[in-house]
TIMI-2910 file (N, C-alpha, C, CB; in pm, 1 decimal, decimal comma, always signed):
<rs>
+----------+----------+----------+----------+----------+----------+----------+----------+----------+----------+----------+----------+------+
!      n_x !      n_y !      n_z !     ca_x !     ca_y !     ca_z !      c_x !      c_y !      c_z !     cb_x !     cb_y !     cb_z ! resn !
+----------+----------+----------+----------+----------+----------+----------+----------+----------+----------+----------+----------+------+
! +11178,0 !  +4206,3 !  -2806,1 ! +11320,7 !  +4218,8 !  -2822,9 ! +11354,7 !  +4281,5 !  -2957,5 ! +11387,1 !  +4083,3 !  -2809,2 !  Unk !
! +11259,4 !  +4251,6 !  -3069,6 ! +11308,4 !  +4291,5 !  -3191,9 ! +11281,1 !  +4410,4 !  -3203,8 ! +11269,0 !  +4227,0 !  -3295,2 !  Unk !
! +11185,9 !  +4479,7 !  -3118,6 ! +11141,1 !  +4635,0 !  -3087,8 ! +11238,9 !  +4720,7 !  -3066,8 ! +11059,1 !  +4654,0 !  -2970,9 !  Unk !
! +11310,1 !  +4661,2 !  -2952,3 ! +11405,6 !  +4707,1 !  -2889,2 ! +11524,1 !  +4730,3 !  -3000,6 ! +11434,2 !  +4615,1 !  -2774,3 !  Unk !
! +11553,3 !  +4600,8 !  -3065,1 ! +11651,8 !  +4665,3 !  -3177,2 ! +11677,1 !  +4756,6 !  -3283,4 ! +11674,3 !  +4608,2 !  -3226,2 !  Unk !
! +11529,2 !  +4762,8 !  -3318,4 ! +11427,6 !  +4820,9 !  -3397,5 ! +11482,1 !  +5013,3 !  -3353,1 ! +11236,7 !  +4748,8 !  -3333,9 !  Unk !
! +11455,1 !  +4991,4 !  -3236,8 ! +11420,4 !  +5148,2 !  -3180,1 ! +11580,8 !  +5242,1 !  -3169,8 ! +11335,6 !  +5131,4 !  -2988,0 !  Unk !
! +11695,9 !  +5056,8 !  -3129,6 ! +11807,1 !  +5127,6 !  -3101,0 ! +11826,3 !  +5130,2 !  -3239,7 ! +11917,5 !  +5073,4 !  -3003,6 !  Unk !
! +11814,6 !  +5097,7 !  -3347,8 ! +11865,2 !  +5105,1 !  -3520,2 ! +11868,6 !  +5257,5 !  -3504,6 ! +11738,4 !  +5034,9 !  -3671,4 !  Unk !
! +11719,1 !  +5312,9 !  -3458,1 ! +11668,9 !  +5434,6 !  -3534,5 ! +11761,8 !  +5534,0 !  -3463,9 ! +11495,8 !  +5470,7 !  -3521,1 !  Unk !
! +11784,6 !  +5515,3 !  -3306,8 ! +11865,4 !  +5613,8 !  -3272,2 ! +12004,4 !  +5600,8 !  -3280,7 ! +11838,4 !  +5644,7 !  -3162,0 !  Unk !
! +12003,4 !  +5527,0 !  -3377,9 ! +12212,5 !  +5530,3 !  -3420,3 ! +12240,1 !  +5590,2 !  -3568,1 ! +12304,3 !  +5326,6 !  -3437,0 !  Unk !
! +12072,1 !  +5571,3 !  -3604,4 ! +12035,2 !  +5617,7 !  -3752,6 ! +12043,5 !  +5799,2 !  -3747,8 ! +11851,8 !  +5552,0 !  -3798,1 !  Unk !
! +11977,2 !  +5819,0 !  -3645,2 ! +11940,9 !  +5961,2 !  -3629,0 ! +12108,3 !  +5998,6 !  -3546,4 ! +11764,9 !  +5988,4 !  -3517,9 !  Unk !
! +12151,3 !  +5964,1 !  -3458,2 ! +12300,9 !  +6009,9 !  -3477,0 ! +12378,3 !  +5983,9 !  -3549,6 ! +12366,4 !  +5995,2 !  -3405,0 !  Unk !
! +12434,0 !  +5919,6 !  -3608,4 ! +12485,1 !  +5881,1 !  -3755,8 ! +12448,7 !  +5997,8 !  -3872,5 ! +12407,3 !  +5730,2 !  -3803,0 !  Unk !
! +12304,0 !  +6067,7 !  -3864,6 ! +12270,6 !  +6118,7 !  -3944,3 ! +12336,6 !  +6297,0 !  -3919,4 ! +12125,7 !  +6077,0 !  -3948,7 !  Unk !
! +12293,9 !  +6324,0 !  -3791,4 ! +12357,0 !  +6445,4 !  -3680,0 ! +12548,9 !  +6460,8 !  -3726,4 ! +12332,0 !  +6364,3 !  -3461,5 !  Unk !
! +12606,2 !  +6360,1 !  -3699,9 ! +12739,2 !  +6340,3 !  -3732,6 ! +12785,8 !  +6391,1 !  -3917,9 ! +12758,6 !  +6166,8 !  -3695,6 !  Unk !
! +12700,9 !  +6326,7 !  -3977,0 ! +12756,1 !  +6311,9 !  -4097,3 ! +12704,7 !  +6476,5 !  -4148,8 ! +12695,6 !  +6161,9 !  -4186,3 !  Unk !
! +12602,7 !  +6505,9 !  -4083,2 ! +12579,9 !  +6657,1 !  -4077,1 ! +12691,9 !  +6764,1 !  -4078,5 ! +12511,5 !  +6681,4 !  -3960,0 !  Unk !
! +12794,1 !  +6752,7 !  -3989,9 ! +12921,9 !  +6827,8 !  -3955,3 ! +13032,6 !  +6718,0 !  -4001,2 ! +12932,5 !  +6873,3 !  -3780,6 !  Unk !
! +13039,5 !  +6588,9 !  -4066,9 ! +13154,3 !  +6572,5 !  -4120,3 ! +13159,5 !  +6690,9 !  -4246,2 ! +13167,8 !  +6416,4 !  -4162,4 !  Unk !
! +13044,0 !  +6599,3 !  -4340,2 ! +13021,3 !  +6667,1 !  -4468,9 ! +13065,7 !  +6765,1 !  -4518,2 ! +12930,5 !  +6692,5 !  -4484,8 !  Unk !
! +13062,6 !  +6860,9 !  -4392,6 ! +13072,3 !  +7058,3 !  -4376,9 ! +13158,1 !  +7102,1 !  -4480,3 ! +13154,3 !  +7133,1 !  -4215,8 !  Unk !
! +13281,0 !  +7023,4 !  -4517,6 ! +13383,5 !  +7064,3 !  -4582,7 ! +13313,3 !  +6996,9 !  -4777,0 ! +13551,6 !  +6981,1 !  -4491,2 !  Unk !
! +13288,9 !  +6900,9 !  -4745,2 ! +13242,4 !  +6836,5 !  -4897,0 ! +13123,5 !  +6884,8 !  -4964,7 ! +13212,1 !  +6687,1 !  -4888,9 !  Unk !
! +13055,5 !  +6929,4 !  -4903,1 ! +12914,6 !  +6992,1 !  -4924,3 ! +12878,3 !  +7094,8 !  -4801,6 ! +12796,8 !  +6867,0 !  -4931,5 !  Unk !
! +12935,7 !  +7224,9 !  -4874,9 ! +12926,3 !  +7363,8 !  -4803,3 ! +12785,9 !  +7394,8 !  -4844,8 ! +13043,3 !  +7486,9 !  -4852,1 !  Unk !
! +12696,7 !  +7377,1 !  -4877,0 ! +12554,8 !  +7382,5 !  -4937,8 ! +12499,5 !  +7359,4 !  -4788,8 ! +12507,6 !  +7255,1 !  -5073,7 !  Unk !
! +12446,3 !  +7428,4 !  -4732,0 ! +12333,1 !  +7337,9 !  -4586,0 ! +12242,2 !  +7317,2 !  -4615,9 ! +12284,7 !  +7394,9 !  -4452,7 !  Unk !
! +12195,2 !  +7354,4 !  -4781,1 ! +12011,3 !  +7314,7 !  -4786,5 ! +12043,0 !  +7206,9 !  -4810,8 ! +11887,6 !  +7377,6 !  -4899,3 !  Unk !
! +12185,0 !  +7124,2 !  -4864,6 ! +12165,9 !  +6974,3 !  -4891,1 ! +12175,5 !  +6885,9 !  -4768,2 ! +12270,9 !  +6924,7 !  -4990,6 !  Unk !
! +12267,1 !  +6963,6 !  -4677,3 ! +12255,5 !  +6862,9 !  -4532,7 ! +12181,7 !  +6876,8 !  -4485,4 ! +12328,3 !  +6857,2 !  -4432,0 !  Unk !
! +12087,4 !  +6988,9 !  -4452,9 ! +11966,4 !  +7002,0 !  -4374,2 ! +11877,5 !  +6898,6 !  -4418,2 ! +11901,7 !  +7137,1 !  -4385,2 !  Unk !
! +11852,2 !  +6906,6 !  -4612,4 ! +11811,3 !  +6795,2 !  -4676,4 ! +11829,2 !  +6630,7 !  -4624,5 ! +11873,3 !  +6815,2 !  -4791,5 !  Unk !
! +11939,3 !  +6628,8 !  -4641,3 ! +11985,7 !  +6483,2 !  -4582,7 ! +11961,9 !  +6430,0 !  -4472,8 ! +12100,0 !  +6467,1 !  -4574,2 !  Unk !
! +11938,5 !  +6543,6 !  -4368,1 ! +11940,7 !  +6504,5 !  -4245,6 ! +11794,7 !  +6487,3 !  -4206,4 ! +12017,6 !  +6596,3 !  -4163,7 !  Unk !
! +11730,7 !  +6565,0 !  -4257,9 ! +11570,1 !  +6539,3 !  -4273,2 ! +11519,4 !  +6404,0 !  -4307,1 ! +11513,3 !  +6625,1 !  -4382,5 !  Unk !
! +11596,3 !  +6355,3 !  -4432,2 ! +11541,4 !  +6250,2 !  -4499,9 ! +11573,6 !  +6114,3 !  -4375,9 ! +11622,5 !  +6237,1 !  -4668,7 !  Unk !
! +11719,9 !  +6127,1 !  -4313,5 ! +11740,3 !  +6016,2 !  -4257,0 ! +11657,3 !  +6027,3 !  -4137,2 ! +11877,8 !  +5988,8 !  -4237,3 !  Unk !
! +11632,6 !  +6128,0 !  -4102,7 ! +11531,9 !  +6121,2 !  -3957,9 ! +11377,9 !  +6081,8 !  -4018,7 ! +11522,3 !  +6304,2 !  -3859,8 !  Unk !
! +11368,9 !  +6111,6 !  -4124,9 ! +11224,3 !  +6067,7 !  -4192,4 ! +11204,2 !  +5885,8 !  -4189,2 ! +11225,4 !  +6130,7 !  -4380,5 !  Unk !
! +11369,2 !  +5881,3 !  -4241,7 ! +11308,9 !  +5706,0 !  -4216,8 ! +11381,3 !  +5670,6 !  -4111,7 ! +11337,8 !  +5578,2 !  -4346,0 !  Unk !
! +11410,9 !  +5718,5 !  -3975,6 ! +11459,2 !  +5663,9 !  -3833,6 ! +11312,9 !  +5676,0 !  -3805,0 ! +11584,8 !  +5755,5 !  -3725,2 !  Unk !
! +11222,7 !  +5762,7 !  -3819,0 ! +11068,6 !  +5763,0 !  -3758,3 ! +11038,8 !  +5682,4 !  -3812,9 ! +10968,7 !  +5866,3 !  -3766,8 !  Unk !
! +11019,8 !  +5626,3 !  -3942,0 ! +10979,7 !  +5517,5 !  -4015,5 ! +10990,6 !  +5365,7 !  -3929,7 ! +11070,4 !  +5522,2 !  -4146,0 !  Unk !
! +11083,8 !  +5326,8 !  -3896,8 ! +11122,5 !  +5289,6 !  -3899,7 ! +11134,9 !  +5241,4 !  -3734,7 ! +11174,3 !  +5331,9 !  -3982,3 !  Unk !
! +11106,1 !  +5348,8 !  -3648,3 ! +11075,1 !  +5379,1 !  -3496,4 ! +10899,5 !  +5345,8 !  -3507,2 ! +11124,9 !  +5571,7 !  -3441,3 !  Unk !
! +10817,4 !  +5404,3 !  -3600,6 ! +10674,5 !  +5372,9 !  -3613,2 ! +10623,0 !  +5229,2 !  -3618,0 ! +10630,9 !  +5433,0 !  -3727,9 !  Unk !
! +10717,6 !  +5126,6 !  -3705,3 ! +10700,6 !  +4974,3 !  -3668,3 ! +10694,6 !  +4885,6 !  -3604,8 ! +10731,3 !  +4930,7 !  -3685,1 !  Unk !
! +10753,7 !  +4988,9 !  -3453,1 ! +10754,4 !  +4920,9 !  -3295,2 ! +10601,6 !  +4939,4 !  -3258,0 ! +10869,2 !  +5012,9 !  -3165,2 !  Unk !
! +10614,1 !  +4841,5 !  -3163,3 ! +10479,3 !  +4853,9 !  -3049,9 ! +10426,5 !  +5032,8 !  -2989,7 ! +10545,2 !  +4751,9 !  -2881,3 !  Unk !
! +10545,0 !  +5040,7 !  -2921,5 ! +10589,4 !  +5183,7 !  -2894,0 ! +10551,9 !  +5273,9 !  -2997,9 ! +10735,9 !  +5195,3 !  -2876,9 !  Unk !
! +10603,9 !  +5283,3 !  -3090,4 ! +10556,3 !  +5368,9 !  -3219,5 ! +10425,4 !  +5375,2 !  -3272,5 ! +10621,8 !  +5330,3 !  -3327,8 !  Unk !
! +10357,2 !  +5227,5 !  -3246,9 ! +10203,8 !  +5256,0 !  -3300,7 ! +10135,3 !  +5320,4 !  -3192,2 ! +10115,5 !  +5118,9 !  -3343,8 !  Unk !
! +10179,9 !  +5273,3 !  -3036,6 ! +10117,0 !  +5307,9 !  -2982,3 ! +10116,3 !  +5526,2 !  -2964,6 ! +10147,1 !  +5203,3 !  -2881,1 !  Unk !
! +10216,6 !  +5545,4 !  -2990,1 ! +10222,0 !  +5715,5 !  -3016,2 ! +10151,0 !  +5772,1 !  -3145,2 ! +10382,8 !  +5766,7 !  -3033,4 !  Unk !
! +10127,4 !  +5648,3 !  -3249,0 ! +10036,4 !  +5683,8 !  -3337,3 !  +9916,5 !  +5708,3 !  -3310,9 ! +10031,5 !  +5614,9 !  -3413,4 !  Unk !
!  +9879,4 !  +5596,0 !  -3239,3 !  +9722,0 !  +5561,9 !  -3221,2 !  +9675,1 !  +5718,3 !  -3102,4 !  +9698,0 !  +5354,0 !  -3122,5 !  Unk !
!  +9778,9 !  +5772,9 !  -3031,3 !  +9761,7 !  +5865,8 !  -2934,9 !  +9748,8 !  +5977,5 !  -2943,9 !  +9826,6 !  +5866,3 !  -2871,1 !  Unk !
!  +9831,1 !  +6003,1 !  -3103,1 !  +9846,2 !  +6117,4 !  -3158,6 !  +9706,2 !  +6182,1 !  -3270,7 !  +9984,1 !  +6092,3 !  -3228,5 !  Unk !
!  +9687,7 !  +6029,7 !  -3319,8 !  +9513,3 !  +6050,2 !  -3382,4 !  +9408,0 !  +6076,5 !  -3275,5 !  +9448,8 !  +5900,6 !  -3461,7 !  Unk !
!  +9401,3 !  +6025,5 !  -3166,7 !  +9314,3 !  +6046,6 !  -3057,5 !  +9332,2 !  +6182,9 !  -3042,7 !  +9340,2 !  +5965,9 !  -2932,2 !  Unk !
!  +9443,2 !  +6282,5 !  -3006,7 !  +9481,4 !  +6372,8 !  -2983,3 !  +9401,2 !  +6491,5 !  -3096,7 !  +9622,4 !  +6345,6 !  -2977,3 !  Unk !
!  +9409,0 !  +6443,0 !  -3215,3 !  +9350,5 !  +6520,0 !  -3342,4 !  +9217,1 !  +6529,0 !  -3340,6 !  +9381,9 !  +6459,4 !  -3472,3 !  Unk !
!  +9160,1 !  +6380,2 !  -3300,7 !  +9039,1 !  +6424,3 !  -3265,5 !  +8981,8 !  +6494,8 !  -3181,7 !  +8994,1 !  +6363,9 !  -3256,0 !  Unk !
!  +9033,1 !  +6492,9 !  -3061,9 !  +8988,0 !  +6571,9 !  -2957,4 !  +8995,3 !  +6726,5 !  -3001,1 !  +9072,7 !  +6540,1 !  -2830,6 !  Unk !
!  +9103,8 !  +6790,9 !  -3042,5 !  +9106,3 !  +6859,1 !  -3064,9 !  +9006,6 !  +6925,4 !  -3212,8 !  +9211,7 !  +6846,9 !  -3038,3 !  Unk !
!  +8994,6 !  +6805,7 !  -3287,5 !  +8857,8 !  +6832,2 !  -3382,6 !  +8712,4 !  +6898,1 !  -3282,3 !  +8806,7 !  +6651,1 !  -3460,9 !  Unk !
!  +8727,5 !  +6860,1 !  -3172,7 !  +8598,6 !  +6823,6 !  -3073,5 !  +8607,0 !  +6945,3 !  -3015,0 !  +8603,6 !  +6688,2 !  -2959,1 !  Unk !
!  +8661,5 !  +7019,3 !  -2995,8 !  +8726,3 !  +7166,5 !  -2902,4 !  +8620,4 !  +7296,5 !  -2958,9 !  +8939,7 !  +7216,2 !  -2958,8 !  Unk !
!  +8524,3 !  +7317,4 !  -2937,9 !  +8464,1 !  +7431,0 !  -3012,1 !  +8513,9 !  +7565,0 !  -2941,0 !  +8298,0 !  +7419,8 !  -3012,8 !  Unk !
!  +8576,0 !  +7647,7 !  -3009,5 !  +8634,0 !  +7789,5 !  -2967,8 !  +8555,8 !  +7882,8 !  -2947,2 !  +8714,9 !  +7845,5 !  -3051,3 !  Unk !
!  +8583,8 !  +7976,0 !  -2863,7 !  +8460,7 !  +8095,5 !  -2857,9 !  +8489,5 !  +8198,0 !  -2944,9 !  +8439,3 !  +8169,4 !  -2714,0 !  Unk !
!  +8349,3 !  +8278,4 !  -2969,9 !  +8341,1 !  +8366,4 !  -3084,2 !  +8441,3 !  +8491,6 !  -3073,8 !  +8193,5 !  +8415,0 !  -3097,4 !  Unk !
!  +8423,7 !  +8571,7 !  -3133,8 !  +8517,4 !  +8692,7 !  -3140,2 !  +8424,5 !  +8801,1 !  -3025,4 !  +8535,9 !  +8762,0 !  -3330,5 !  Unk !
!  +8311,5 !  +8766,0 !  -3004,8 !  +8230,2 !  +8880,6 !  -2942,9 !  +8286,1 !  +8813,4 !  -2804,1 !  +8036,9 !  +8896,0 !  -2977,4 !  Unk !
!  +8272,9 !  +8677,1 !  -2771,3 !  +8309,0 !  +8630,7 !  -2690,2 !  +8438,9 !  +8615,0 !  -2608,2 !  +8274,0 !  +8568,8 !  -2720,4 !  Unk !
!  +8535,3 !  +8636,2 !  -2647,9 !  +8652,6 !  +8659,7 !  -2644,5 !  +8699,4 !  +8797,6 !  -2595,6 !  +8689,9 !  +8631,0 !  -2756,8 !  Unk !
!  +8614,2 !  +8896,6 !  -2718,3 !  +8615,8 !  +9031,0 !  -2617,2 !  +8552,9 !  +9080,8 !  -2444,1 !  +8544,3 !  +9119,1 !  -2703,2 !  Unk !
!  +8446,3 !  +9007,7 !  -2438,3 !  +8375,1 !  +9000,3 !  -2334,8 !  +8487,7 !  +8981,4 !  -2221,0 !  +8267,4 !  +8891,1 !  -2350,3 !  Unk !
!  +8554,5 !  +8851,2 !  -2228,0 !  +8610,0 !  +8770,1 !  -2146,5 !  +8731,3 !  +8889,1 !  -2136,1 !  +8637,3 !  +8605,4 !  -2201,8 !  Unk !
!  +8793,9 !  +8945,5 !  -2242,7 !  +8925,6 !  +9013,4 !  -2202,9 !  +8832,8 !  +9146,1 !  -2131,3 !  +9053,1 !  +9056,6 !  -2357,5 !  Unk !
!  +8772,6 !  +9195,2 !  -2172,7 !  +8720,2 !  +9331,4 !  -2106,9 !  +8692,3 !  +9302,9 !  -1922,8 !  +8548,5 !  +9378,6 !  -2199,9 !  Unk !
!  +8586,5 !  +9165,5 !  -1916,5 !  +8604,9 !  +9149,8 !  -1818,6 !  +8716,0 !  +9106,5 !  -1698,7 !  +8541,6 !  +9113,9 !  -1833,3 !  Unk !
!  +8844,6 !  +9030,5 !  -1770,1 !  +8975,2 !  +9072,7 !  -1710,3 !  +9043,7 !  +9187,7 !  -1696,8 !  +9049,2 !  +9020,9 !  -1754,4 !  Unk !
!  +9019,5 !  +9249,4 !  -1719,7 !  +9091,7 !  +9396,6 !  -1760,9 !  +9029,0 !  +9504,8 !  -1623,6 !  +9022,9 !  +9464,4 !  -1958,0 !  Unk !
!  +8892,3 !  +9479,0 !  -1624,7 !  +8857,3 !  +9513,2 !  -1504,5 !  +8840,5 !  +9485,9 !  -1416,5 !  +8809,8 !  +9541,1 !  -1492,6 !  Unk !
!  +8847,7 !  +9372,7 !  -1389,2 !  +8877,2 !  +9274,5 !  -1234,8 !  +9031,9 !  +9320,3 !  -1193,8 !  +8875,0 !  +9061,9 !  -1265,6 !  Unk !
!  +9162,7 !  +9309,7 !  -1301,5 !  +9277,3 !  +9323,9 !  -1277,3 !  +9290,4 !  +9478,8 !  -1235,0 !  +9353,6 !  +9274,7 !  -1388,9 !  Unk !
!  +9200,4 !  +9573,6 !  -1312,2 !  +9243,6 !  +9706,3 !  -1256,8 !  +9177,2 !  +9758,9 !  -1142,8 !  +9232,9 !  +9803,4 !  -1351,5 !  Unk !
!  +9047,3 !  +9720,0 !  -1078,8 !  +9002,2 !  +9703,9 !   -937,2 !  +9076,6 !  +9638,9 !   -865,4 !  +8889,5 !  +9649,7 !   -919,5 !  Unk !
!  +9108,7 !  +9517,1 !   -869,4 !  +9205,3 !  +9441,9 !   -789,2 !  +9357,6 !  +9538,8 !   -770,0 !  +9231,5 !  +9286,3 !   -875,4 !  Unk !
!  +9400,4 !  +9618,5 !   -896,4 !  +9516,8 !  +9694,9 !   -845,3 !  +9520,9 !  +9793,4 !   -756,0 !  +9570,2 !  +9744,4 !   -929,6 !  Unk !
!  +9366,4 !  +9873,5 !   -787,4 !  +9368,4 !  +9950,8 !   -668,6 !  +9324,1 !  +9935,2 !   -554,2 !  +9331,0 ! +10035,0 !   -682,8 !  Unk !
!  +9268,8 !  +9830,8 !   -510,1 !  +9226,4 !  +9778,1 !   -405,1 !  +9364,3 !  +9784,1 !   -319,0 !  +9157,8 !  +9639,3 !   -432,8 !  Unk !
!  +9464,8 !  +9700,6 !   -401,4 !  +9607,9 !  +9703,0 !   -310,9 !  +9710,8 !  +9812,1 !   -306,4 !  +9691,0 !  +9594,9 !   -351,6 !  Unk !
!  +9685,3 !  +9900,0 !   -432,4 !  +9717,6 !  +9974,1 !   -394,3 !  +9693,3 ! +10140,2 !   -307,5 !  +9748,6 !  +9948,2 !   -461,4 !  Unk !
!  +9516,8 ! +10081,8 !   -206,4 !  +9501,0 ! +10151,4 !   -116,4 !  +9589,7 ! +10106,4 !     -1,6 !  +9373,9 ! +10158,1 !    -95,5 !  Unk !
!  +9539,4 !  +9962,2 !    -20,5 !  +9566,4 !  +9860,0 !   +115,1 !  +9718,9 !  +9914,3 !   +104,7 !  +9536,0 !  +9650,5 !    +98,3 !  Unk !
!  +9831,0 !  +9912,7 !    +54,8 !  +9981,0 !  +9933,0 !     +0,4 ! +10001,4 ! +10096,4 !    +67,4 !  +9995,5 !  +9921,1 !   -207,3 !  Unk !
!  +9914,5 ! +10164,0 !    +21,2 !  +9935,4 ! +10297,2 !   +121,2 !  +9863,5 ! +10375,7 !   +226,7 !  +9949,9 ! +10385,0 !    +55,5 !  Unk !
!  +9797,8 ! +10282,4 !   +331,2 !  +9765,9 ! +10267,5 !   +402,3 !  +9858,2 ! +10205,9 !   +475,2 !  +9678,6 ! +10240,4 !   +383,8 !  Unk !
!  +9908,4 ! +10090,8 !   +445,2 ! +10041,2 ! +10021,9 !   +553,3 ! +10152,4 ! +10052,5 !   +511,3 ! +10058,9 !  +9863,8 !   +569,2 !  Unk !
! +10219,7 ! +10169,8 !   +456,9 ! +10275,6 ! +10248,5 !   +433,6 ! +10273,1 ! +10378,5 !   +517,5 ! +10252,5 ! +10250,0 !   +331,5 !  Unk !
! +10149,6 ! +10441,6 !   +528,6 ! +10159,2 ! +10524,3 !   +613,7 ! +10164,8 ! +10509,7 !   +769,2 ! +10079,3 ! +10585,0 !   +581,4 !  Unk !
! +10082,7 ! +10375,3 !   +772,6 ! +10092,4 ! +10345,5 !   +909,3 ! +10263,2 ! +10275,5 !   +984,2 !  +9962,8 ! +10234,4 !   +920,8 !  Unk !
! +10350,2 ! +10239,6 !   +874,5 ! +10472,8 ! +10149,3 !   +937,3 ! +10562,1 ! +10306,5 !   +911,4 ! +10538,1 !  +9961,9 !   +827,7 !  Unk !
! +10564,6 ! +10384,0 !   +846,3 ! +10574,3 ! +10547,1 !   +808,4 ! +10562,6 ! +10635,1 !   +932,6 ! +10448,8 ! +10596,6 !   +703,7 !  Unk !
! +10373,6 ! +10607,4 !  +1029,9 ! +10363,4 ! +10682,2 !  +1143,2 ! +10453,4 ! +10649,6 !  +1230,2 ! +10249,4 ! +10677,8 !  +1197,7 !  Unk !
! +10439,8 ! +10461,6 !  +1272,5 ! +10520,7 ! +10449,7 !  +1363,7 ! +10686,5 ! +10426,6 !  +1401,0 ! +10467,4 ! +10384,9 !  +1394,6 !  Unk !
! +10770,7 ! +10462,3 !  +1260,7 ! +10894,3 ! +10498,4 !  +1274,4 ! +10910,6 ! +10593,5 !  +1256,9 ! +10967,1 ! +10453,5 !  +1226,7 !  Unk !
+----------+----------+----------+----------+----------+----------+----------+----------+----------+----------+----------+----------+------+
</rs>
């Protein structure tokens, strides 16, 4: 339950913060300071959203996520070329393949009207 209050704080925090964004407009014509401001209060609505159950658990998911992606070995540059060269010519055989097949049933729906 206290999660729950927890979570609605942050999203009244983060609109509250959105709002005071376009009151301000007139008091502080500066936007690097509201952009500023508005940053900071969403900095601690996440803060603050991170102390829930919910929140650790997007933590704990988001490090998993880093690792995996630590784990991802990319292919080389020789490798990479390989792979596009060999698309490049599958796609341009494959075009003319259809575009025999394309005028061939062309000529034939062509003969018979």
């Amino acid at each position: 339950m206290f999660d729950k209050l927890k979570l609605g704080f942050a999203i009244l925090l983060v609109a509250a913060g959105i709002a005071a964004f376009y009151i301000v407009e007139e008091q502080v014509p500066s936007i690097f300071y509201r952009v500023l401001g508005l940053l900071v209060v969403i900095g601690v609505a996440s803060g603050i959203a991170a102390t829930t159950e919910l929140g650790g658990q997007l933590i704990a998911f988001s490090r998993a996520a880093v690792m995996e992606m630590r784990k991802t070995v990319w292919p080389t540059r020789r490798e990479t070329t390989q792979t596009t060269l060999i698309v490049v010519v599958a796609v341009a055989i494959l075009g003319l393949i259809i575009f025999f097949i394309d005028s061939v049933l062309k000529w034939a729906v062509t003969s018979l009207l």
